[in-house]
C-alpha positions in Angstrom: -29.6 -14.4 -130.9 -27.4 -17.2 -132.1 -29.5 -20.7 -132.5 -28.2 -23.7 -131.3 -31.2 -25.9 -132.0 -28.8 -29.4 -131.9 -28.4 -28.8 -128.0 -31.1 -28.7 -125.9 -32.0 -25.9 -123.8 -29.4 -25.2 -121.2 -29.8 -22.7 -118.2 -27.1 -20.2 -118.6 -24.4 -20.5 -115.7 -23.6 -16.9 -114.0 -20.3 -16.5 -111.4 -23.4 -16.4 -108.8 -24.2 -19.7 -109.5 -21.0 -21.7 -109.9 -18.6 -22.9 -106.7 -15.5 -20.9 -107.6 -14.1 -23.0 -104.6 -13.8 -25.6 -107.1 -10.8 -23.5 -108.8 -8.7 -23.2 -106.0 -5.3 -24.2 -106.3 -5.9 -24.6 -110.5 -4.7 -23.4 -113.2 -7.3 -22.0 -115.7 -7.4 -20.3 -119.1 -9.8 -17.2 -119.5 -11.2 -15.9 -123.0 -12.7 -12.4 -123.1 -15.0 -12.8 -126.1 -17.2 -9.1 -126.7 -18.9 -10.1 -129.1 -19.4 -13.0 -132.0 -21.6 -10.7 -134.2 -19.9 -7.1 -133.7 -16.3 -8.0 -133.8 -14.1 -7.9 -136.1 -15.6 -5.2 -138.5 -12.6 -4.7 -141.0 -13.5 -8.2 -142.5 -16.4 -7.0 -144.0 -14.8 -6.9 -147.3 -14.0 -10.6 -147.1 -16.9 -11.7 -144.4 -20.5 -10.9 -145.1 -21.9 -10.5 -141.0 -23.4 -13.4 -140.7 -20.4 -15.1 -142.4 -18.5 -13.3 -140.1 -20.3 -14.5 -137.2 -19.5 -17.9 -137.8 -16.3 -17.4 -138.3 -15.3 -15.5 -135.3 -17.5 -18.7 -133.2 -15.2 -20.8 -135.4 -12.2 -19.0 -133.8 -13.5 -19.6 -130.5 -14.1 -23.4 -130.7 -10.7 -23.3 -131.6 -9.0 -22.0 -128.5 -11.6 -23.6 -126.6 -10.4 -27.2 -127.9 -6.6 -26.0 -127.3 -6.9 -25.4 -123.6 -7.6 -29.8 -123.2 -8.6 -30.4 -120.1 -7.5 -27.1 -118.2 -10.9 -25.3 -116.5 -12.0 -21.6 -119.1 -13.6 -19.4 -118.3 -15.0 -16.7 -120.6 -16.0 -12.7 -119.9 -18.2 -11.5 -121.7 -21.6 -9.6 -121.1 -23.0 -10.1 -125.0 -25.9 -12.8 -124.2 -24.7 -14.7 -128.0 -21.8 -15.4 -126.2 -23.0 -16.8 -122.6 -25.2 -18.6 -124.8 -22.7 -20.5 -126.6 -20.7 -20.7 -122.9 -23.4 -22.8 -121.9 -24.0 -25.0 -124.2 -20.2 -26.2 -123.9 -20.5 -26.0 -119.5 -18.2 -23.3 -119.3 -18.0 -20.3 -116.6 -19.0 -16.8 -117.6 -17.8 -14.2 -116.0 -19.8 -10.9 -116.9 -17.9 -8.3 -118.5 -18.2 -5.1 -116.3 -19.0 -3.2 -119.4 -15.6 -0.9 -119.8 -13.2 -2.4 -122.3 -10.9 -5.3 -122.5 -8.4 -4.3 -120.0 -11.0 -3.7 -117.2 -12.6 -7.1 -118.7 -9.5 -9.2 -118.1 -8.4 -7.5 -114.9 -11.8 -8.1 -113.0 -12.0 -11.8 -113.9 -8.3 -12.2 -112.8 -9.3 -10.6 -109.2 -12.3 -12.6 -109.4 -10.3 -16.0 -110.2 -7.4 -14.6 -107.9 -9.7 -14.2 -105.2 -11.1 -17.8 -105.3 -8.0 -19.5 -105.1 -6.7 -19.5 -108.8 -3.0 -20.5 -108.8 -2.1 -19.1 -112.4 -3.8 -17.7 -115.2 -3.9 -18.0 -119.2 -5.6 -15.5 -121.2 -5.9 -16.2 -124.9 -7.5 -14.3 -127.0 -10.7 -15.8 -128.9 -9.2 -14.8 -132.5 -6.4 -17.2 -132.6 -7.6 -19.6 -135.6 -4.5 -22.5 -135.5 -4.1 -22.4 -131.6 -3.0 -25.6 -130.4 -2.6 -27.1 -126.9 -2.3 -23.9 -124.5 -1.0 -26.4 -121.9 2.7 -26.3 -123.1 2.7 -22.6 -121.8 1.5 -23.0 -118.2 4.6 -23.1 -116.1 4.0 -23.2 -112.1 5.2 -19.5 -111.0 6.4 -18.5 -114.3 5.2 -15.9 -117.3 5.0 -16.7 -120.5 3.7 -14.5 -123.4 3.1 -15.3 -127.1 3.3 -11.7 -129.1 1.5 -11.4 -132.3 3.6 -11.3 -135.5 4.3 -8.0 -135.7 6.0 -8.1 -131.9 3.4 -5.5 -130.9 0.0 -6.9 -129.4 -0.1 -10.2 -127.0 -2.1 -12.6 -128.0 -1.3 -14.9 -125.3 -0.5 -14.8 -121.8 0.4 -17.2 -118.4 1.3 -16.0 -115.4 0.9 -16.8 -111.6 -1.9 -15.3 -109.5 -0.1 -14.5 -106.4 0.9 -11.2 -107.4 -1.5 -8.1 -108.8 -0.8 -8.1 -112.3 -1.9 -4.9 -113.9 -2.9 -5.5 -117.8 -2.3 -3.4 -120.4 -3.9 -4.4 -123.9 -3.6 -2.3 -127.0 -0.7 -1.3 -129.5 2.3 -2.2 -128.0 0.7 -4.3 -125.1 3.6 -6.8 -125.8 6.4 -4.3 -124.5 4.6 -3.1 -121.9 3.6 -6.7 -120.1 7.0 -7.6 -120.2 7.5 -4.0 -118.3 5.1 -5.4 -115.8 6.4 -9.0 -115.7 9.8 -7.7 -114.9 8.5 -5.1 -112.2 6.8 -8.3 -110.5 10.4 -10.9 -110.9 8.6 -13.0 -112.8 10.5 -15.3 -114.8 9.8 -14.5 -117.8 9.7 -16.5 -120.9 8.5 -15.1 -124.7 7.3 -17.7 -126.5 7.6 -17.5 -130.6 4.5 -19.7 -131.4 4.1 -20.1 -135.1 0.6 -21.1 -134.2 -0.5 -18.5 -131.3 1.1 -15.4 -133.1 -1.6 -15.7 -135.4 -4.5 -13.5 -135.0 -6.9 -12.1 -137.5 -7.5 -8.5 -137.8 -7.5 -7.9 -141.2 -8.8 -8.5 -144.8 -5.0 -9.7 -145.6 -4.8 -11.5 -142.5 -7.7 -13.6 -143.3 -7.0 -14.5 -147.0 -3.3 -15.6 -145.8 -5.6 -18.1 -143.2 -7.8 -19.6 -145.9 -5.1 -20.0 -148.5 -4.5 -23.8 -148.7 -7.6 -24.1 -145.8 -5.4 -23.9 -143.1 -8.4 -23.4 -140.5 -10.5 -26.4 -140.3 -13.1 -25.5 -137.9 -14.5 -23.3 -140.9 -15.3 -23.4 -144.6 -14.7 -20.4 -146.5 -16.4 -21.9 -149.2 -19.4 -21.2 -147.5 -18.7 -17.4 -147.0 -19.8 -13.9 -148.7 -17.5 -11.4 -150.0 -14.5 -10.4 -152.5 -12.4 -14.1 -150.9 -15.0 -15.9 -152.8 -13.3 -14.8 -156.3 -9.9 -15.1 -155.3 
């Protein structure tokens, strides 16, 4: 388990146990984090795990920061993870075990259900994201692809219709397929800053070159980056 010995100890908030009520009407921004510790295994060449670990919570500070003031929530069922939900007050959602899609698409019923107006899913791996606010617009859908145009990385849209998510290669094509099958106007935004994602070894040395990524010192990591 992941120590936070700085914070005291914190009873771990459930959906059970928080007022969804509260949402209603709101606009929130939900990040499905599996896991701090198993993710991401194709940086093992640059990230020993427990460097890896840390960078990945790193990651997730991040976002977290760039949503402001708007209401997260996170799904997840990896206890690490609802532990470090906790400690910064934010709702957890619990994963229902199956895979990102079914992840993301239960916690948009959930939210839908409650009252949610529109929805922002962000990815925890998004190291430079900034201010997720400008992409919330009232009724609208915007999506950030990744660099490549394939995966999304981001995503706002309005609850009142069913969206039906589709992450994986080519995710980007295909929810703009469904945001046009909806009318949704649509808007795809080319963030320089929320296109970037780290996946692999590459992607990661291109991050810490000139320590662009301030929430975390490579310095202080294992593996071949530390000779380069």
């Amino acid at each position: 388990m992941l120590k936070y010995s700085f914070m005291p100890t914190l009873k771990i908030m459930s959906i059970n146990q928080i007022d969804l009520q509260s949402l209603s009407g709101k606009h929130v921004i939900l990040i499905p984090i599996r896991s701090f510790s198993e993710s991401k295994s194709r940086l093992a060449k640059v990230l020993d795990p427990p460097a890896r670990t840390r960078f990945m919570v790193a990651c997730a500070t991040t976002v977290i920061e760039a949503a402001g003031a708007t209401p997260i929530a996170i799904v997840t069922s990896d206890p690490d993870v609802r532990e470090f939900a906790a400690h910064k007050d934010i709702l957890v959602i619990e994963d229902v075990g199956t895979g990102l899609n079914a992840a993301v698409q239960h916690a948009f019923n959930l939210l839908r259900q409650a009252g949610v107006s529109h929805l922002t899913i962000a990815h925890s791996d998004l190291p430079l994201a900034k201010d997720l606010s400008v992409l919330i617009k009232d009724g609208e859908f915007t999506i950030v692809p990744d660099r490549k145009y394939d995966g999304t990385n981001v995503m706002s849209l309005p609850t009142k219709d069913y969206f039906q998510f589709s992450y994986g290669p080519m995710s980007f094509r295909r929810h703009l397929k469904e945001a046009t099958r909806l009318n949704l106007k649509i808007t795809v935004d080319e963030n320089p800053d929320l296109s970037v994602d780290i996946d692999t070894p590459q992607d990661y040395r291109e991050l810490t070159v000139g320590q662009k990524f301030t929430n975390f010192d490579s310095s202080k990591s294992s593996g071949e980056n530390r000779t380069r």
